[in-house]
N, C-alpha and C positions, 0 to 999 in steps of 0.2 A: 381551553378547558375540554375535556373530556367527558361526553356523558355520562359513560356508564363509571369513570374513576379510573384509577391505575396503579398499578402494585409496581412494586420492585425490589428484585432478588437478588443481593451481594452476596461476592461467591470468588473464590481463589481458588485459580486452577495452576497445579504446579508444573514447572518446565521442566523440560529435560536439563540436565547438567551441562550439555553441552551448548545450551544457549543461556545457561545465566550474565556468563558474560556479556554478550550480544545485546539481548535485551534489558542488561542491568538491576537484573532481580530475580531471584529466585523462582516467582509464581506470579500469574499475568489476576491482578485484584481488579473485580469486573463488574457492571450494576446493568443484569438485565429487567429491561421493562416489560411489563403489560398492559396491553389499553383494550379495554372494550367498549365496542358500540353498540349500545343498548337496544338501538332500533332495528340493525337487521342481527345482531348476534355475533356479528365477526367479531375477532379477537387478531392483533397485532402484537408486534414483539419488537425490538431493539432492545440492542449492543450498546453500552455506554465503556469505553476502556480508557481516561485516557492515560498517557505516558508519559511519566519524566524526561524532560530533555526536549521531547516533540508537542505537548499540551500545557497551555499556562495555569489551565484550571486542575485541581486533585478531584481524585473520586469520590469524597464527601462533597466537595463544592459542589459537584455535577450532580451529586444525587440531590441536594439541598435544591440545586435550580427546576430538576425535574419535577421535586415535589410541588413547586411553585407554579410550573407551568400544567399538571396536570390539575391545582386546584383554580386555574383561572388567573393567580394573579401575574405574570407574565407571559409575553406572544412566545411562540417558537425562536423566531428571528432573536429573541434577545436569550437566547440559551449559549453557554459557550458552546465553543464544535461539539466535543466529545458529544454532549448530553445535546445536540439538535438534530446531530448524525440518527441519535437512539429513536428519538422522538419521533421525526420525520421519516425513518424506517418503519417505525410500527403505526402513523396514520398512515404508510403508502399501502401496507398491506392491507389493513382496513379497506381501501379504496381498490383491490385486489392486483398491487403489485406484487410477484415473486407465488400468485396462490397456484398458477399454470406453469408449466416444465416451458424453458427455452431453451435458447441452442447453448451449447458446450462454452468456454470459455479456455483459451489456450495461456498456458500457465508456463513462464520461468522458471525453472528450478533456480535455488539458491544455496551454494555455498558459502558459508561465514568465516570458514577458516582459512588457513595461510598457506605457506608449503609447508612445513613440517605435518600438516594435515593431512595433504593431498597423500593417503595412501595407497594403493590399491582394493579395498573394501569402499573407499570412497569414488575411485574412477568405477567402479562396476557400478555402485549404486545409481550414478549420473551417466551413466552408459547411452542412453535411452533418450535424453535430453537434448531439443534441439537450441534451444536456447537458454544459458546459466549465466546468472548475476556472480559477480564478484566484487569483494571489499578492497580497495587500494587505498595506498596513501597513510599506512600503518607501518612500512619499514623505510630498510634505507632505498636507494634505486636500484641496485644491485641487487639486493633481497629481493625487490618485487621485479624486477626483469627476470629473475631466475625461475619466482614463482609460474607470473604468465607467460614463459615460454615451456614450463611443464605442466600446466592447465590446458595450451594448444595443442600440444602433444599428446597428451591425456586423453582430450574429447576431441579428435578430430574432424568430427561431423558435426559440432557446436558452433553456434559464434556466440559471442561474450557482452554481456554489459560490465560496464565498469564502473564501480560507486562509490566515489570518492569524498562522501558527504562535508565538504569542503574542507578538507586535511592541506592539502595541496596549493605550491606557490605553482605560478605556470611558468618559470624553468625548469622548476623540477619534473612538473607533469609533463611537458612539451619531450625533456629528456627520455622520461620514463616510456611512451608511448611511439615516438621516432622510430619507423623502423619494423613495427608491428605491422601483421596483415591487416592489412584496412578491411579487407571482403570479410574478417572474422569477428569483429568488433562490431555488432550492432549499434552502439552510443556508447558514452561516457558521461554518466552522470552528475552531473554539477560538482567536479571534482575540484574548484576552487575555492580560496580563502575569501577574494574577490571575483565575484560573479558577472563585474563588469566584462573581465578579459575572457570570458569564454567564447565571442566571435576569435578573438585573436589563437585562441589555444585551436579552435578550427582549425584557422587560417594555415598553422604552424604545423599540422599534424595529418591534418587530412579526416579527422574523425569526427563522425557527428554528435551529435551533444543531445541531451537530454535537461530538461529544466526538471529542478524538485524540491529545495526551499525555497526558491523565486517562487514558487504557485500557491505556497501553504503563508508566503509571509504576506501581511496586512499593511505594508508600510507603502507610502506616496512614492520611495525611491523604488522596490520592489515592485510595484506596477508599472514602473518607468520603464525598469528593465526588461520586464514582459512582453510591454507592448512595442518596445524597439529591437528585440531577437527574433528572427525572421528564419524560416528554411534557408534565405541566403547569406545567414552569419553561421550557417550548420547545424539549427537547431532542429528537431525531426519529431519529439515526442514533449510534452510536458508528461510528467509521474503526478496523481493526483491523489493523493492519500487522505480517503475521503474521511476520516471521522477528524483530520485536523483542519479540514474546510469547510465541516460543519454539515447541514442537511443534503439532504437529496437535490432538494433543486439548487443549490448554490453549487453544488457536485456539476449536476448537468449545464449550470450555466459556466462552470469554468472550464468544461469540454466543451460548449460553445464558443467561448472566446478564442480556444485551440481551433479550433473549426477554421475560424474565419481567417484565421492566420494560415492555413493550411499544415496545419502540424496536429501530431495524432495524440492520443490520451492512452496512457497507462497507469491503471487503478491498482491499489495498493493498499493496505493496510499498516496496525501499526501491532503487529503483533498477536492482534485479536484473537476471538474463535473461532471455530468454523461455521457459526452462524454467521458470522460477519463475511468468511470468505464466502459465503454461498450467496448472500446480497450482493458482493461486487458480481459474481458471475452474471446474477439477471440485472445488473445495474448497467455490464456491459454489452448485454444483448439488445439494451435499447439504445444504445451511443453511435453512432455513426461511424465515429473516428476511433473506434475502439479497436482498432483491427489486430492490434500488435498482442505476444504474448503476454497480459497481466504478472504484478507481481505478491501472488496470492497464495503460492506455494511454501506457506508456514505453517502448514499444521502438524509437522513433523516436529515441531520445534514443542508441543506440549505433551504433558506424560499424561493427563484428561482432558477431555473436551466438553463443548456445550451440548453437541450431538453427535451423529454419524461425522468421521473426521474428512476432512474435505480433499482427500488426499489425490493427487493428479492421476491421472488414467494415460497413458501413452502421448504425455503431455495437456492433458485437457482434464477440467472437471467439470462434471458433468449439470448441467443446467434442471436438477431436481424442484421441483416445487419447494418452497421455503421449509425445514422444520420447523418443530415448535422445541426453543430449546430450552435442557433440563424439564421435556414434558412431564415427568413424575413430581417435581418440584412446586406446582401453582395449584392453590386450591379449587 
């Protein structure tokens, strides 16, 4: 419970055209919180977004359970993610995380489209990018060898993720990838149907891998498979897309358990605002393992925002003290 209570303000902010598809909706529908603490004055805020397809709970449930937990009658810990992510954002701030500037945060660019995208107005734009996500596992192999061999050409001072959000058998992928610069290929993100054979798609390829519904799923087999993928079956990074894993500290203990594995953490959203990309940035100035570029470079993808857009700087965004977002918005 809250002392001083907590408000919250639903609010849809529309996408650009170009990602309706993507993100499978029109406009990203959002329930920011406020908490205050009545004894020294501080005021918190949290993001609550979540997503069809990537969150069980809708943004009525989430707002139904916030309500519940700022009136006392549930803990934190029994919030679904979306709404514990929120929650546990705005007591961190209370407790004055994100109230101090830290360091910068190095940011992916992210490309959504295919080749018939890849125009010249989109190579200049990504000019600049040292490292750019791409979507595989949406054509044929032919399509997408054509594609990533004029995305390599395109950005020649890039190397590449590849995110295959499990489209992919691994002959197919095994074919698709054969063959590619390995020095150019940062990982390949869980681009299986079964996520058991991703040591073997390694093994087969040369390329290192990325974990990212292995990290967000909650099941007994899914932590099997966590805990038995190792840097020496090629894994290098888990993706931790923090508002589908729930709070802050459940965020930081599942970059701890990356930690001890010796594999690094990259933070992500799921679409959010740019208050939320501006949380991962100070969330990953206190990670250890956070070294690698984040993937948090979507704020391009909305036609308004929550606040200032969190938009990357010569690849980095910058480590500003938290806003207060929709500040004209709260009584």
């Amino acid at each position: 419970m809250i002392d001083g209570g907590a408000e919250i303000l639903r609010i849809a902010l529309p996408l650009k055209p170009e990602a309706h598809a993507l993100v499978g909706a029109t406009e990203r529908e959002i329930a920011f919180l406020r908490v205050v603490d009545e004894s020294t004055g501080r005021v918190g805020f949290g993001e609550c977004a979540p997503l069809a397809g990537l969150h069980r709970e809708s943004l009525g449930e989430a707002i139904e359970a916030l309500e519940e937990w700022s009136d006392g009658a549930c803990d934190l810990d029994e919030l679904p993610p979306s709404a514990a992510f929120a929650a546990s954002t705005a007591c961190a701030i209370l407790d004055g995380f994100g109230v101090q500037a830290c360091a910068a945060a190095k940011v992916a660019a992210f490309f959504p489209g295919g080749l018939v995208d890849l125009d010249e107005r989109v190579v200049a734009a990504f000019a600049d990018a040292s490292v750019i996500k791409l979507k595989i596992g949406r054509a044929t192999i032919a399509e997408e060898r054509a594609f990533l061999s004029r995305a390599l050409e395109a950005w020649p001072s890039a190397r590449f993720r590849l995110d295959g959000n499990r489209r992919m058998e691994l002959d197919a992928c095994v074919a698709l990838l054969r063959g590619l610069d390995r020095d150019r290929i940062e990982y390949v993100e869980e681009p299986l149907a079964d996520p058991s054979a991703l040591a073997a798609l390694a093994r087969a390829t040369g390329m290192p891998v990325a974990l990212d519904e292995l990290v967000v799923d909650r099941s007994p087999e899914a932590r099997r498979l966590r805990d038995a993928l190792s840097p020496d079956d090629g894994v290098i990074a888990w993706v931790l897309r923090m508002s589908a894993i729930g709070s802050i500290e459940k965020i930081r203990a599942r970059a701890d358990e990356a930690a001890q594995r010796g594999v690094d953490v990259v933070l992500s959203t799921a679409y959010e605002s740019s208050f939320s990309l501006r949380v991962a940035v100070h969330l990953a100035a206190s990670l250890p393992n956070a070294r690698r570029a984040h993937g948090i470079g979507t704020a391009t993808l909305l036609s308004e925002d929550s606040c200032e857009p969190a938009r990357p700087v010569r690849g980095e965004i910058t480590g500003d003290p938290l806003p207060v977002p929709f500040a004209e918005a709260w009584s």
